[in-house]
MDAnalysis code that builds the backbone (N, CA, C; Angstrom):
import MDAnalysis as mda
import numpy as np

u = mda.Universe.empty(402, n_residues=134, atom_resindex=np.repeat(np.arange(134), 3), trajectory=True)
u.add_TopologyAttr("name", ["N", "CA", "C"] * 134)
u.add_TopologyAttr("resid", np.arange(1, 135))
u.add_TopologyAttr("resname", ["UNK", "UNK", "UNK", "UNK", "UNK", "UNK", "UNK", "UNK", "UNK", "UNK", "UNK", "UNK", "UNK", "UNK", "UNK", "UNK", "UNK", "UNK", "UNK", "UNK", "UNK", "UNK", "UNK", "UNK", "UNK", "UNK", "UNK", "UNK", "UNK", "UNK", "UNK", "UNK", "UNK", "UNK", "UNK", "UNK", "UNK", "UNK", "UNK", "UNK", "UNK", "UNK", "UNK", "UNK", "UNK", "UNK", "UNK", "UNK", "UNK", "UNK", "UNK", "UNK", "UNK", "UNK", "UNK", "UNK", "UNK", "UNK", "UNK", "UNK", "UNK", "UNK", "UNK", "UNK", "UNK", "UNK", "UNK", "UNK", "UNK", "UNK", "UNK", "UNK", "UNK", "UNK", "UNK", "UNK", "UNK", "UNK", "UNK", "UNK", "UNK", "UNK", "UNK", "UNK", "UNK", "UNK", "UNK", "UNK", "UNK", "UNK", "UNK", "UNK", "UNK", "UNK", "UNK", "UNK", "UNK", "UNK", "UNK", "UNK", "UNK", "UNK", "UNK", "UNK", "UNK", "UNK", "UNK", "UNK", "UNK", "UNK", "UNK", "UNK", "UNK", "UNK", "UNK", "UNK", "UNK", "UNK", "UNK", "UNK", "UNK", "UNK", "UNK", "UNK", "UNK", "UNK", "UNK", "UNK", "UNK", "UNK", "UNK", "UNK", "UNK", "UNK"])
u.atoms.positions = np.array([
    [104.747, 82.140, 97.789],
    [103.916, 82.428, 98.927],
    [102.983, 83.570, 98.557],
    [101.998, 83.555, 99.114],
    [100.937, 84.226, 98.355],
    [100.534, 85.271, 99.531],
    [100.701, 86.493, 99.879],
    [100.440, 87.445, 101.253],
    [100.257, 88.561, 101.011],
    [99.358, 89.259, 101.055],
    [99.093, 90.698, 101.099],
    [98.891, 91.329, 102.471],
    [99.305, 90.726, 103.776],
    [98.880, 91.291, 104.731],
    [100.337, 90.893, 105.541],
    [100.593, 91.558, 106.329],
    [101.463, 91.613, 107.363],
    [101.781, 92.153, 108.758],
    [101.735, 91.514, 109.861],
    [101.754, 92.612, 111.093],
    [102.601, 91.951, 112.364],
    [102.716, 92.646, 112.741],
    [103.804, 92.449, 113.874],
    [102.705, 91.946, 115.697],
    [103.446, 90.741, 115.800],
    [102.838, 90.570, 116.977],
    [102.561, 91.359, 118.483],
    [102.373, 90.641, 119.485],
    [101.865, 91.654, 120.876],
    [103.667, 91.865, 121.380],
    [103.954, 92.766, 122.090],
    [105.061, 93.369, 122.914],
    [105.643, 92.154, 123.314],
    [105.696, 90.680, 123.686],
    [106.150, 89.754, 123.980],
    [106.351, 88.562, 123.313],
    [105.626, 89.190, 121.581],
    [105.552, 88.359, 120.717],
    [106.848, 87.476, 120.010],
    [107.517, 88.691, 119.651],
    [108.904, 88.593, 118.832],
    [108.390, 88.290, 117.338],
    [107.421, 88.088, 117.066],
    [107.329, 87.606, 115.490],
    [106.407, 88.702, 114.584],
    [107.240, 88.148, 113.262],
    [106.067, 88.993, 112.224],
    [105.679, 87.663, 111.742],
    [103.995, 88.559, 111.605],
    [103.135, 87.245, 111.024],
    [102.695, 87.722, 109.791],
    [102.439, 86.987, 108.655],
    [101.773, 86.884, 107.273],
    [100.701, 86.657, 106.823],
    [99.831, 86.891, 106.569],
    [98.614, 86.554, 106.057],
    [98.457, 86.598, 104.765],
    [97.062, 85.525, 104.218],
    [96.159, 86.150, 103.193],
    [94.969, 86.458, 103.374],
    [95.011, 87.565, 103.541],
    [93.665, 87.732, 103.482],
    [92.419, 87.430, 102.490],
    [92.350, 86.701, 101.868],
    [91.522, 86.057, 101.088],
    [90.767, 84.969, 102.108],
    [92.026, 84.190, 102.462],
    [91.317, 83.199, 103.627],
    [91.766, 83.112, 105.095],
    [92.500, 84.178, 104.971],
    [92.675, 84.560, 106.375],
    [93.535, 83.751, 107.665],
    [93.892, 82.978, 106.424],
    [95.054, 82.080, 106.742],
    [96.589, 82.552, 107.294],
    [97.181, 82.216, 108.529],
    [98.421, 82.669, 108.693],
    [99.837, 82.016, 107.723],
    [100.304, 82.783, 106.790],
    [100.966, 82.314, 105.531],
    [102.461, 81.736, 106.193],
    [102.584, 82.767, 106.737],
    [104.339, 82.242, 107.760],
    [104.048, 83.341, 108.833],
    [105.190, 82.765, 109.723],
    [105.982, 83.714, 110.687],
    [107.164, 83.855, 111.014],
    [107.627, 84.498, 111.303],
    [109.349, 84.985, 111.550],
    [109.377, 85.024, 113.100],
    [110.236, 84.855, 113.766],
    [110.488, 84.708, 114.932],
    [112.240, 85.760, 114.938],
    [111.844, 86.948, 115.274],
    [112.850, 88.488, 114.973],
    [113.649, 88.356, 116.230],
    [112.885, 87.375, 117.174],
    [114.248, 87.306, 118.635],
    [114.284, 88.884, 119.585],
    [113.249, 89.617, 118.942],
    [113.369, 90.871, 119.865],
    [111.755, 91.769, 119.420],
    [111.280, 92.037, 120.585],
    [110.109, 92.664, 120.227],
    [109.966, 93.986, 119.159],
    [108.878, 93.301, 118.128],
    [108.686, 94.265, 117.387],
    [107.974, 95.596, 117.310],
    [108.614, 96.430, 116.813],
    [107.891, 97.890, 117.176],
    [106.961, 98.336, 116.145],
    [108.252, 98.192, 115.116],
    [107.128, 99.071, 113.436],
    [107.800, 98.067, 112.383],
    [107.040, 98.375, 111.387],
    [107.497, 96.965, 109.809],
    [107.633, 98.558, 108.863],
    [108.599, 98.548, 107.560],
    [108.613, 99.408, 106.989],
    [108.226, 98.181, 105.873],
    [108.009, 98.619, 104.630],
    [107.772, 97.866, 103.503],
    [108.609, 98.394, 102.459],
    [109.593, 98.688, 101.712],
    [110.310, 98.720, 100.517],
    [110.042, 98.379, 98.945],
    [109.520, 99.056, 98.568],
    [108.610, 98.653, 97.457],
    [109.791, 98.757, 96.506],
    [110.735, 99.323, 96.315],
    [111.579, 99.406, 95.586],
    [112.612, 98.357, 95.634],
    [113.123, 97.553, 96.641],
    [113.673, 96.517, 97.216],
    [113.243, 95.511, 97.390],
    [111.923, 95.590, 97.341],
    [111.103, 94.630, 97.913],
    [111.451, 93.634, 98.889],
    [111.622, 94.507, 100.159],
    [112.371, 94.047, 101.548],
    [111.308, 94.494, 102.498],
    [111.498, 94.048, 103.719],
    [110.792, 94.673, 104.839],
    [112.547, 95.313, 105.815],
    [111.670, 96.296, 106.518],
    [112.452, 96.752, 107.367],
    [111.809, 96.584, 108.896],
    [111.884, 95.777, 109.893],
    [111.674, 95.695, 111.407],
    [112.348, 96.415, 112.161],
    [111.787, 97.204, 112.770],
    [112.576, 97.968, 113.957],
    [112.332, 97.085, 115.710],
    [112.941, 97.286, 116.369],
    [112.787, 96.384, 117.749],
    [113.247, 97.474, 118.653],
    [112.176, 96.603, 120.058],
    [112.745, 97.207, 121.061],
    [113.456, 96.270, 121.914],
    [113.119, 95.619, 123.231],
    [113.909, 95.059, 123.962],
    [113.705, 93.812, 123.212],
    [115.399, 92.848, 123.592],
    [116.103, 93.156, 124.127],
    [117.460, 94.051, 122.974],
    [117.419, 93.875, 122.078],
    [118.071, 94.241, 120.655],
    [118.392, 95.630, 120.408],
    [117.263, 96.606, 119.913],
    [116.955, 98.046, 119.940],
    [118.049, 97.891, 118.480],
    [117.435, 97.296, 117.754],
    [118.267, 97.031, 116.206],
    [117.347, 97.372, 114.833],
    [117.347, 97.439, 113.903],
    [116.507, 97.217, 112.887],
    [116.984, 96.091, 112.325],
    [115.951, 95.549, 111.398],
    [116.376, 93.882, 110.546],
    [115.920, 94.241, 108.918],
    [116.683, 93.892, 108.337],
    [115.989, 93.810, 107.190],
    [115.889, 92.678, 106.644],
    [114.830, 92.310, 106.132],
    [114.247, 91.172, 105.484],
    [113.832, 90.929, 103.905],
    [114.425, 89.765, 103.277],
    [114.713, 90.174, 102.011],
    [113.303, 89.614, 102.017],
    [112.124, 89.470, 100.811],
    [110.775, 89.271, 100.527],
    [110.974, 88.668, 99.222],
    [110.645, 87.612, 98.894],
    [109.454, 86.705, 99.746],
    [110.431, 85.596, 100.567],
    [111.046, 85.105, 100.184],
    [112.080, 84.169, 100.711],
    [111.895, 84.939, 102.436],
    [111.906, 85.950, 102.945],
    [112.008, 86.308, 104.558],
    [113.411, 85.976, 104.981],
    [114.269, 86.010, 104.131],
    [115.922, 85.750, 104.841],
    [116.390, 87.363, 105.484],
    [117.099, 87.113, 106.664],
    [117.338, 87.916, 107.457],
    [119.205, 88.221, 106.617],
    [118.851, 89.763, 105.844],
    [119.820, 89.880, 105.520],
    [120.612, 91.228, 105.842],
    [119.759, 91.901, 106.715],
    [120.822, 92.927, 107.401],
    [120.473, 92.636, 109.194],
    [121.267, 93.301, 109.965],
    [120.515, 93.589, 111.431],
    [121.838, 94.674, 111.866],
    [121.412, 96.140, 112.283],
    [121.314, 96.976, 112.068],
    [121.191, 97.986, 113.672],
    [122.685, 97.525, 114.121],
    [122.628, 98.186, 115.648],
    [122.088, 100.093, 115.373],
    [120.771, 100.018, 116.373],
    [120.055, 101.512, 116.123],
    [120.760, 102.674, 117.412],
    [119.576, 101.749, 118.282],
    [119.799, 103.021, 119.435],
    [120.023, 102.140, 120.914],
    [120.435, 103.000, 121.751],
    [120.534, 102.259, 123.408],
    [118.935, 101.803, 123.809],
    [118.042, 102.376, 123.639],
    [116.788, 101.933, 124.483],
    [116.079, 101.775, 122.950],
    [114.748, 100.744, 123.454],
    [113.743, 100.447, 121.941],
    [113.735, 101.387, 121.222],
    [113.365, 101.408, 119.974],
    [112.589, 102.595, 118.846],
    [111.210, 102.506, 119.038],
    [110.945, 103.352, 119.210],
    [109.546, 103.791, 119.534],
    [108.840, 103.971, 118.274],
    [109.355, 104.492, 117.252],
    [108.396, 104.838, 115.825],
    [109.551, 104.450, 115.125],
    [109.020, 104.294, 113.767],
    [110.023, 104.368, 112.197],
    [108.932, 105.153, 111.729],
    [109.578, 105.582, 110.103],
    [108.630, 106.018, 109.124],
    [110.135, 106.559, 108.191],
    [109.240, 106.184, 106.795],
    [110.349, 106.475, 105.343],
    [110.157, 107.253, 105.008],
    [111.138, 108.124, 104.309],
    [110.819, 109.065, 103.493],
    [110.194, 109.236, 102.320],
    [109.784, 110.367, 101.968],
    [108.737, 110.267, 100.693],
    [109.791, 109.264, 99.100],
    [110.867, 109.721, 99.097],
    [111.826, 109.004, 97.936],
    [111.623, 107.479, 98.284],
    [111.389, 106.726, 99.769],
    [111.752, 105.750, 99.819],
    [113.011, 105.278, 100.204],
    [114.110, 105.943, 100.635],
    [115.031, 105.513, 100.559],
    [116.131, 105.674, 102.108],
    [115.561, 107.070, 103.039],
    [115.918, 106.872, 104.433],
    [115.024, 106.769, 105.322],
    [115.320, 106.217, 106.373],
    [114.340, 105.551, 107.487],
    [114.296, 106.701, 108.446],
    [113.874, 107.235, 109.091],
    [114.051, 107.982, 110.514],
    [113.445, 106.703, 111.592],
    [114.064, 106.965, 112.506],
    [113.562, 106.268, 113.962],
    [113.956, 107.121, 115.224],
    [112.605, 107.027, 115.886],
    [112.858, 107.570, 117.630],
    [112.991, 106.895, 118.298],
    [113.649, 106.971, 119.294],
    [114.061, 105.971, 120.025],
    [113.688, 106.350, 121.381],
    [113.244, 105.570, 122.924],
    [112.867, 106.062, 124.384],
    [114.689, 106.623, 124.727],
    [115.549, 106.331, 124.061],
    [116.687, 106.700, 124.359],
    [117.142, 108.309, 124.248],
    [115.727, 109.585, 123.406],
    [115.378, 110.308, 123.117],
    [116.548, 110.639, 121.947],
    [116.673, 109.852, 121.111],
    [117.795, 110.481, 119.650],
    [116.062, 109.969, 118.780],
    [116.834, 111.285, 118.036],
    [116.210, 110.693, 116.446],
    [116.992, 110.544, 115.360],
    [117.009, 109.488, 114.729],
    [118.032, 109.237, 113.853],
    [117.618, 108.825, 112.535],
    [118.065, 109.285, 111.481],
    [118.354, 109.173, 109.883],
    [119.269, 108.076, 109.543],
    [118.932, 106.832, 108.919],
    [119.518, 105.958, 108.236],
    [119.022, 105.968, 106.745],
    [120.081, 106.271, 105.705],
    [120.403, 105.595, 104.288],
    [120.152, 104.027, 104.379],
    [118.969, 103.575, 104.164],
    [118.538, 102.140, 104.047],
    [118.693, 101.957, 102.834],
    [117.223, 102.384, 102.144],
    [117.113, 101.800, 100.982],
    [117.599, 102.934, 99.902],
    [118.631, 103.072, 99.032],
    [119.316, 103.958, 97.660],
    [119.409, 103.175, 96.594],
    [118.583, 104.446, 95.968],
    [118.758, 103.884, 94.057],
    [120.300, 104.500, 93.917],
    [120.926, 103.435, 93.020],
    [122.147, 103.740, 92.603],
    [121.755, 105.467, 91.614],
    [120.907, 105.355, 90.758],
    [120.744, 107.028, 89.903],
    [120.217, 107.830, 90.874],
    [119.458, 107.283, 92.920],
    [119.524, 108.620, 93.262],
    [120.297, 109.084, 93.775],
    [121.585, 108.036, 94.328],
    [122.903, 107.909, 95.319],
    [123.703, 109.014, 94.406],
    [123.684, 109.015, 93.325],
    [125.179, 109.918, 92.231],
    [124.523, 111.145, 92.501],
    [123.236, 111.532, 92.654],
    [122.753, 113.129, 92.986],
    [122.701, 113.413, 94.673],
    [122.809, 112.571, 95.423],
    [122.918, 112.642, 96.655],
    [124.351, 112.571, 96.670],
    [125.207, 111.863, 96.430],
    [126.904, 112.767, 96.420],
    [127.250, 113.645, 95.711],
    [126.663, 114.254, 94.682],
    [127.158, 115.452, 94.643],
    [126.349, 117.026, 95.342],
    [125.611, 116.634, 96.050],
    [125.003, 117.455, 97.154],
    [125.386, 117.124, 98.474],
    [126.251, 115.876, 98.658],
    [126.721, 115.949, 100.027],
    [127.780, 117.430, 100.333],
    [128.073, 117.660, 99.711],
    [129.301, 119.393, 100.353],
    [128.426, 119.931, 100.918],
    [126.874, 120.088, 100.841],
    [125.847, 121.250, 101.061],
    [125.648, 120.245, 102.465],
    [125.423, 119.147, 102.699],
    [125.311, 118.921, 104.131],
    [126.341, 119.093, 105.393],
    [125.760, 119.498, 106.373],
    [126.989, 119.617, 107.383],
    [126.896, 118.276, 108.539],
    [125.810, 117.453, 108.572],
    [125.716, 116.451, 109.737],
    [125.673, 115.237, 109.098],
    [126.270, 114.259, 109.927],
    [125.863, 113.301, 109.150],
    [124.514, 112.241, 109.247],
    [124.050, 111.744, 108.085],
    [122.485, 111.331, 108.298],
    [122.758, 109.934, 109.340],
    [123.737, 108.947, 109.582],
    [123.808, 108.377, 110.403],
    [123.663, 108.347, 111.872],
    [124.349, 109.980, 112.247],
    [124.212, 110.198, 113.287],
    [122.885, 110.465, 113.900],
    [122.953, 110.818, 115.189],
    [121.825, 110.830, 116.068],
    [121.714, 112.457, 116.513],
    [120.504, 113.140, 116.931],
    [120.644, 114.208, 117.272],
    [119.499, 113.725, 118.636],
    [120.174, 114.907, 119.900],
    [118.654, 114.942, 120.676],
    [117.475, 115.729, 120.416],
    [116.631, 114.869, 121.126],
    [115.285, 115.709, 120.815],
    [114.863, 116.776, 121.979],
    [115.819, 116.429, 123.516],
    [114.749, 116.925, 124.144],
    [115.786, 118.045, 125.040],
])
């Protein structure tokens, strides 16, 4: 499949759609079963990450190019409002209207995971958990 473009439909959509932009052709679509909020891209995995809001409030991950739905990823009580990755690539943050912000370990290189456990003693929270914002 040939796609350099990707975007998430209107609030009632439920789907991510594909393009090429060459001809502007719609390449596929996914039908995510829950409105989409934000798409992360995984360049290292070469996965997508979907975050949702109603009715789900889950993230999905999507293996690329095949589009098989190979994680889904209970987040928060109310939609996620934003995602965004970290500069390594490798944890997600998401806000949620449920007002947590939360740190997920998505995507880990096995050589950066062995330096991230031996610096876990220096953390005191865990990145799974949720903290409030407000």
């Amino acid at each position: 499949m040939i796609c350099n473009f990707f975007k998430r439909g209107g609030s009632y959509d439920r789907h991510i759609h594909f393009w090429n932009v060459s001809s502007d052709a719609r390449v596929k679509s996914i039908d995510t079963g829950s409105q989409v909020t934000s798409i992360i891209w995984s360049k290292d995995f070469k996965e997508l990450l979907s975050t949702h809001g109603f009715p789900n409030h889950n993230m999905t991950i999507w293996s690329y190019p095949t589009l098989n739905k190979t994680a889904d990823i209970p987040a928060h009580e109310s939609g996620i409002l934003h995602s965004t990755i970290s500069p390594d690539n490798q944890v997600v943050a998401t806000a949620a209207s449920d007002e947590n912000l939360k740190f997920w370990r998505v995507f880990q290189n096995a050589r950066k995971n062995e330096k991230f456990k031996n610096s876990d003693k220096e953390n005191t929270g865990s990145v799974l958990g949720g903290c409030i914002i407000r």
